[in-house]
Each structure stands twice: as C-alpha cells, then as structure tokens.
DOMAR-653226 format. One line per 8 residues: number of its first residue (from 1); for each residue x, y negated, z of C-alpha. Coordinates in steps of 0.05 Angstrom, whole numbers, padded with zeros to 5 digits. Layout:
<atoms>
NUM> X:Y:Z; ...
</atoms>
This chain:
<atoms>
1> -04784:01391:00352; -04798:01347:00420; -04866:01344:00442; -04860:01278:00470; -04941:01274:00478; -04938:01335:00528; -04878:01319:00554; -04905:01255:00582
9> -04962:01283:00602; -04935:01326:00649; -04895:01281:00684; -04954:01246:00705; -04992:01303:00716; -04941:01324:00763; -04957:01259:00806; -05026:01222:00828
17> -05042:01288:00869; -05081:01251:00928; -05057:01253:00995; -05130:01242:01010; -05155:01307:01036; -05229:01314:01076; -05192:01366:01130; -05143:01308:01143
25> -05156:01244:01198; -05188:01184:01161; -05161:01130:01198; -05095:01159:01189; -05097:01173:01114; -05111:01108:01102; -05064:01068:01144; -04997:01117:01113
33> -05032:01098:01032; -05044:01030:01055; -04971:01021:01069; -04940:01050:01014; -04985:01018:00972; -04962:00950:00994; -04886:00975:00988; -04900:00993:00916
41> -04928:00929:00900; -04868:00896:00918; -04880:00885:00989; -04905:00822:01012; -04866:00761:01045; -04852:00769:01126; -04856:00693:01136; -04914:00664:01116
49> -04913:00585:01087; -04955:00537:01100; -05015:00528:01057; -05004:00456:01049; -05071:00444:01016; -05076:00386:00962; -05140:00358:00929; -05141:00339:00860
57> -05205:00328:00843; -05278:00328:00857; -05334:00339:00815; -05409:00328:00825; -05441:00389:00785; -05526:00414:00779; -05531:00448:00849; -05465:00444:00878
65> -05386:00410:00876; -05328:00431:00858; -05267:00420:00880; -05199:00432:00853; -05140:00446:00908; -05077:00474:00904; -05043:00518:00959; -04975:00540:00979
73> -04975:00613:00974; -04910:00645:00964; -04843:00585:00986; -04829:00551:00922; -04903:00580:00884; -04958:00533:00881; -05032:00554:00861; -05096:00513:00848
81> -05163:00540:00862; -05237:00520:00841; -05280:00519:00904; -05353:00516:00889; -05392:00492:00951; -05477:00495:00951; -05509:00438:00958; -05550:00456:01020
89> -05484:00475:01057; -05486:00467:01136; -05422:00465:01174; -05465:00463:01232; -05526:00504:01221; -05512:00541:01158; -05446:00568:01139; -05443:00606:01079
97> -05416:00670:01056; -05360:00658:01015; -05345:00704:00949; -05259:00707:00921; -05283:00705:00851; -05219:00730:00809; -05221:00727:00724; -05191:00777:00678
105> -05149:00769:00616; -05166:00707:00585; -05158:00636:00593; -05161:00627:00672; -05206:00593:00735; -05244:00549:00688; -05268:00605:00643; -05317:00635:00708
113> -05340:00560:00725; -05371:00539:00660; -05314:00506:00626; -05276:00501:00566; -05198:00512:00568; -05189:00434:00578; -05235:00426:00643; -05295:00395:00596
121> -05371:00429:00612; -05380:00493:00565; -05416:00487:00501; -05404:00565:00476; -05421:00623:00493; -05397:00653:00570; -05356:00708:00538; -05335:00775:00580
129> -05334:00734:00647; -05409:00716:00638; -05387:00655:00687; -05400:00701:00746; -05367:00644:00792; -05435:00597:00778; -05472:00646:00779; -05454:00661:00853
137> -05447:00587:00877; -05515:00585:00844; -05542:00638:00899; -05515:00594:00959; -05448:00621:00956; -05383:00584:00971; -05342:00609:00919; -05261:00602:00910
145> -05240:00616:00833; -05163:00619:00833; -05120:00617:00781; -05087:00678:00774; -05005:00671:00764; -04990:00678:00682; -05069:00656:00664; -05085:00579:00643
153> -05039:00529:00680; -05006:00576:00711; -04965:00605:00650; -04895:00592:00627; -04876:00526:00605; -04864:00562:00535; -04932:00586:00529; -04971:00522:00553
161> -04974:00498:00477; -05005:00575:00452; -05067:00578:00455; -05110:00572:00516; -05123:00652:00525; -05059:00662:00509; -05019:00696:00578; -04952:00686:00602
169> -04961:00761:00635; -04912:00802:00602; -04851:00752:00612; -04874:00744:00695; -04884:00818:00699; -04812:00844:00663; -04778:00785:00705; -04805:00808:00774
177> -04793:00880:00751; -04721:00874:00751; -04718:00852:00822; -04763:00902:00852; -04828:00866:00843; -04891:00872:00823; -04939:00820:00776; -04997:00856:00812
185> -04961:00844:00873; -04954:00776:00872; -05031:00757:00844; -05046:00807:00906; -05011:00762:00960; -05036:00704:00930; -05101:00730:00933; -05089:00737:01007
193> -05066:00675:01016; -05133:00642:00976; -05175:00687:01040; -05121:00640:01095; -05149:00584:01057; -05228:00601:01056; -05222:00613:01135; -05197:00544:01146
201> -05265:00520:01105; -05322:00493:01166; -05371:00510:01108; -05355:00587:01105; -05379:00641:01155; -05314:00673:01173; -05353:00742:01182; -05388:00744:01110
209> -05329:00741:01067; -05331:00784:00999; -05290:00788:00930; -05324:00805:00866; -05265:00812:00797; -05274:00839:00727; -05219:00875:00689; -05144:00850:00705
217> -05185:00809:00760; -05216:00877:00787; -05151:00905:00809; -05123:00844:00843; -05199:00840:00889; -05197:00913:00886; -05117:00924:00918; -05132:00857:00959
225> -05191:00890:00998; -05153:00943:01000; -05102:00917:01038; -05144:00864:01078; -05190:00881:01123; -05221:00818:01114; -05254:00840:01053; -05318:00861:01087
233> -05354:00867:01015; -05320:00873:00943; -05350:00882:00874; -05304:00918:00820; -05322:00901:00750; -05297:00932:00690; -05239:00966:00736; -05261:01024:00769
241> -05220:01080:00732; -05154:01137:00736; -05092:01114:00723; -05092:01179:00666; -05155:01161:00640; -05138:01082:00625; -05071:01043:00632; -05038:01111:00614
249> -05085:01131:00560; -05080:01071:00518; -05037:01011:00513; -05046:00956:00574; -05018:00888:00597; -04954:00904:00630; -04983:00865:00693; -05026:00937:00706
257> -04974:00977:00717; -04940:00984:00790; -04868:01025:00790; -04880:01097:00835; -04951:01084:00848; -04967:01158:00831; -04929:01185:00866; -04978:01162:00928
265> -05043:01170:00893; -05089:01161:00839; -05129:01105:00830; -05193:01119:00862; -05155:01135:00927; -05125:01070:00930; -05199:01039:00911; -05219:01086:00972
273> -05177:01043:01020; -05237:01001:01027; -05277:01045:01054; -05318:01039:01109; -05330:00966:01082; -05390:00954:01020; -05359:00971:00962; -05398:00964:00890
281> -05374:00987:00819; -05401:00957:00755; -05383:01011:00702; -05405:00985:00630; -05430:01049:00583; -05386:01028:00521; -05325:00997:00555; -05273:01009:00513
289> -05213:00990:00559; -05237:01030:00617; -05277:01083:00590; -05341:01110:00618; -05318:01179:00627; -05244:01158:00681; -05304:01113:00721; -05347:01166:00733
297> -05290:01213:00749; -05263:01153:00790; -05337:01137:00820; -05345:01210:00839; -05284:01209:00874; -05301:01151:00916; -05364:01187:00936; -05322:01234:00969
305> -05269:01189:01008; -05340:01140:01032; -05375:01202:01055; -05315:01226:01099; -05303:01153:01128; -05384:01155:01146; -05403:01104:01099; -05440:01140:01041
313> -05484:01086:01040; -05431:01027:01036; -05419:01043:00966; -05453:01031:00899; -05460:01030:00826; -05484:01001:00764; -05482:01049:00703; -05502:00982:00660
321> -05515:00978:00581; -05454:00942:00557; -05388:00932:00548; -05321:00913:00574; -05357:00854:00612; -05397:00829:00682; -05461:00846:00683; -05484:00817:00747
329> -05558:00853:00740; -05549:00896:00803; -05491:00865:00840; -05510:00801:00854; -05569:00826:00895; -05523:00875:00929; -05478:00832:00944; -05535:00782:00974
337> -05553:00849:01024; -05493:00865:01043; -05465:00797:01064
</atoms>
C-alpha cells in the first residue's frame, strides 16, 4: 500500500534547503532570494499607476482622526485604507513615525481600529487583533490600516451578504493561481503601494517608517519588508514559522501558499531578507496555528542570517503567554526604540 504521508513528505523535504550559507557574500545572498522571491509571488507590475487618492470620510476620535482613503494600487484595483493621525502631529516641527498596520483572518481594517464590522465604535471584546492599530496611533504613531484584498469590503460581491469575517480568499487565490499569480502577491504589492502613499503624507517622517502584522497579516508586512527596503522596522506577530512546521503541517487558507517557493528557501530565510533592518518576532506559547516549536526553529534561524549581516542586535523576541494573538507587551516599546 502507498504511503502517501511519506511520500509527501519527502518531496518537500527534498526542497526548502537554504541557499543562505555563512561562507557565502551577504549582500549577494540576499539580492538573488530577494528576486526570486518576488518572481514566485507573481511578480509585481512594471508600470506603476497612479495612486489617485480619494477621501471618504473623516472622523474626530479620543486622541487622534481617522481618515478613510482609497488608492489606486494595481490598474483597474482600488483599495481603502484607515489612516490614524495623533493629535499633536507637526508637519512642520514634528513628523511622526508612521507604522503599516496589516490584520489577519477576520473581518478587515476596522477590526484593528476599534470597530464593529459596520464602521460603528466597538462594544465587545478586541478579539485576536487586540486593536493593535489604536494602540499605536495611541503612542504618537501615524498609522495606515489597509484593507487587505478578500477581507471586509474588499471580498467578492457573492460573499458581501456572509457574514462579516467571512473571506473571499480562497476564490481570489484559485483565480490568480491559474494565471500565474499569487493572493500573497497581490496583498504584497498593495502593501507597497500603501508605503507610496504614507511618503506623500507631510505628517510622516519619511526615515521612521515601520510595519507591524499578525497571522495572514504577518506574512504580507513580513514579504513586504522583505522586498522593500523602506521597511526600516517590522514586527511579525503570530507568523514567524517553517513552511514544514505550519502551512504544510496542518490545513491553511489557500492565500499562504506561494507555487515553487521551496524550492528557493524556507521560511525563515525569506524572513531573513530583512536583515540588517530591526526586526521583532512575537511568538505566543500555545499558538495553535503556528506552533511554538517551527518559531523557535524559525527564530533560531534568524539569529544566524542577523549575526552574519552584523546586526545581531537588530533583532528580537517575545516568547509571550498566549495564544494565536498580538500581544503588544514587548513590541510596542521596541518598536518606540527603534524608530
């Protein structure tokens, strides 16, 4: 009889060797990785559109306003994003730092800003996402929360009457599949496109821009800093992990998964692309959907690549009590040293 389990296994196995190796040149390693990463994702568009921005509301909140605007970022694909702006902002004394605040699985932007599905103040409880986007704006952050393609407004006309945390991720992902793209892709580049958008903002310090995500939202900051070196500090939440030891381990959103990507490297390699920049892992000791035991492998990797790029002390950790969820106890002050 077929032993599909092994089977499988070994065809993995076979790839995510990483082409990371401390005997070869840095710079180099991660320029080749950095390109193939991009070209498994999809590749991004060579002509970039205008950003067109649009505002479509304004709201007065306890500390700060927020703003709704929606961008151009691929021709044809509109996205809006919550900007939260301090209310002690200087454009001419005091720019801020600004943080790209992305969500995970759920039901969008409005579920980091303290707000129901329909746009109406919270009454419950945070949930997972702890409403880590206040929370920053709260420390004199200018903070853009976009919504992430398939999540809350942004799904498929035939899932707008599910409910709200229902995603139209599957559908997206299969569809761009078939024509050699990537779901992860996409909420990448848009990602990108929501850093064009910050740097045309007079209230953001174009040198102190960062990205903090949790779960689904922890690969797209993770693979955008990555890729951009504009990144200069990112906070992974509920993300840092092996390809083996998660999305291959147990069943995932088909939006995780990116055609050939192990045959370049394993997770923590690509994670390592940030390097020399401040990177910082929250790792949650009973996450069930990326297990403690892939992030420390994962977090013991990256201690490798930061040492050879001569940034040991560029990255960090927080082993936190918890689950699949922000925890914010450690971050938030490292991201306030950093930037």
């Amino acid at each position: 009889m077929q032993d599909i389990d092994h089977y499988l296994y070994q065809q993995t196995r076979l790839h995510g060797r990483s082409v990371y190796h401390p005997d070869v040149d840095f710079a180099s390693w991660r320029k080749q990785l950095q390109d193939r990463v991009q070209e498994r994702l999809g590749g991004f568009p060579s002509e970039v559109a205008d950003l067109n921005p649009v505002l479509l509301e304004r709201t007065s909140c306890e500390g700060y306003t927020r703003e709704r605007i929606e961008i151009t970022t691929y021709s044809g694909l509109r996205m809006p994003i919550y900007l939260l702006i301090p209310d002690d902002v200087s454009v001419i004394s005091d720019r801020k730092p600004a943080i790209i605040a992305c969500h995970g699985h759920g039901y969008g932007s409005r579920e980091i800003c303290a707000m129901e599905p329909d746009g109406s103040p919270r009454t419950g409880e945070p949930g997972l996402h702890k409403d880590f986007a206040v929370k920053l704006v709260q420390r004199g952050y200018v903070v853009a929360a976009p919504e992430l393609l398939g999540f809350g407004e942004r799904r498929l006309d035939e899932d707008l009457e599910a409910p709200p945390g229902t995603s139209s991720c599957t559908k997206i992902a299969a569809h761009l599949l078939m024509v050699g793209q990537t779901l992860a892709g996409h909420r990448v580049y848009e990602t990108k496109r929501v850093l064009d958008y910050v740097l045309t903002r007079s209230e953001v310090d174009p040198e102190r821009i960062g990205g903090m995500g949790i779960s689904g939202g922890g690969l797209v900051i993770a693979f955008t800093a990555a890729l951009d070196e504009r990144c200069k500090a990112t906070v992974v939440s509920g993300y840092a992990s092996t390809f083996h030891g998660s999305i291959l381990d147990r069943n995932h959103c088909l939006d995780n998964y990116i055609p050939g990507i192990l045959q370049e490297a394993e997770l923590p390699d690509i994670i390592g692309l940030i390097a020399p920049r401040a990177l910082f892992l929250e790792i949650g000791s009973k996450d069930l959907v990326f297990p403690l035991h892939s992030a420390r492998e994962a977090h013991e990797r990256l201690k490798a690549i930061y040492i050879h790029a001569g940034a040991e002390g560029a990255l960090g950790a927080d082993y936190f009590d918890g689950g699949h969820e922000i925890s914010g106890a450690k971050a938030y002050d490292w991201l306030d040293h950093v930037l």
